[in-house]
C-alpha positions, -999 to +999 in steps of 0.1 A: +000+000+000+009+036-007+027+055+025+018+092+031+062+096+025+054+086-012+026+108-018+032+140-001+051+170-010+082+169+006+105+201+021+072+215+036+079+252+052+062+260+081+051+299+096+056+310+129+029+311+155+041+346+163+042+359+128+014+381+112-011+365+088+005+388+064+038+375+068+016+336+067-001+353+029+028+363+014+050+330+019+013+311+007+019+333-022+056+330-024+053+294-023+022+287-045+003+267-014-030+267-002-021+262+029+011+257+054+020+246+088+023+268+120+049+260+140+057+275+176+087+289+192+088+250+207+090+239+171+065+218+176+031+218+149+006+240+167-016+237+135-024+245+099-035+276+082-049+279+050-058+304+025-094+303+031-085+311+071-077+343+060-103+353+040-127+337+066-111+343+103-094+373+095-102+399+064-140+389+067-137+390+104-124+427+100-092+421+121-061+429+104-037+405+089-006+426+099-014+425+136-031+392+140-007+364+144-011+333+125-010+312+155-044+327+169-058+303+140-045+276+153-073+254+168-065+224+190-042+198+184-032+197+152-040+169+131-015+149+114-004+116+100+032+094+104+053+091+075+049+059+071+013+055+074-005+040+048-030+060+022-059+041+042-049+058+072-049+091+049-079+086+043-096+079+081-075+107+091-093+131+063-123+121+067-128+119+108-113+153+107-129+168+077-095+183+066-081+183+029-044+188+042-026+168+067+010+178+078+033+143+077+055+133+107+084+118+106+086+110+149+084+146+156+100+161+126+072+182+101+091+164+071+058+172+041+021+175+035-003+155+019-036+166-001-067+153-010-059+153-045-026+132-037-045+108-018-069+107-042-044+095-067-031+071-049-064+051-041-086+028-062-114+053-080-141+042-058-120+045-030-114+082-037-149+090-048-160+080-010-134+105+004-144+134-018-181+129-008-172+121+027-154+155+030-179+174+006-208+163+034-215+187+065 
């Protein structure tokens, strides 16, 4: 079976929990990503922020994104999944959690990410078909 090390994007860069959501836009930008770890002072995942978190939980909230740290959208624990986890395990993870992006651990090291769409890929059609509706359901 296909580990979550084979599909994700390796060299994943993370944004600190004390830096602005403008600082978190710009390397989003910079880096052509949806979305990107926060990571704290600790170095240890504290979550993942996504370009729709901005929109959403900070310009439609009113706050502004050069004041408002990215780690106040950080919510919880963060969810990931173990390098060597199998797409199966992707795909409980995704769709217990309802997220599209899961930061992958190697131990305790952020070493990627995985996306719907790469687990997608990696899965029989009718396999992938049940995640896309499981995480398209409210």
């Amino acid at each position: 079976m296909t580990t979550a090390r084979e599909i994700m994007t390796s060299g994943a860069e993370c944004i600190g929990a004390e830096d602005s959501v403008l600082d978190a836009a710009k390397k989003l930008k910079d880096l052509g990503v949806g979305a990107m770890p926060i990571c704290g002072t600790d170095n240890k995942l504290k979550g993942v922020i996504t370009d729709r978190d901005i929109v959403v939980k900070v310009l439609g909230a009113g706050k502004d994104p050069a004041t408002c740290k990215a780690g106040e959208l950080a919510q919880g624990e963060a969810v990931t999944i173990g390098a060597d986890d199998d797409a199966e395990e992707i795909i409980r993870t995704m769709t217990t959690h309802k997220v599209r992006r899961l930061p992958v651990i190697d131990g305790h090291d952020l070493v990627g990410m995985v996306a719907l769409a790469d687990a997608a890929r990696a899965l029989p059609d009718p396999k992938a078909g049940d995640l896309l509706e499981a995480l398209s359901t409210d």
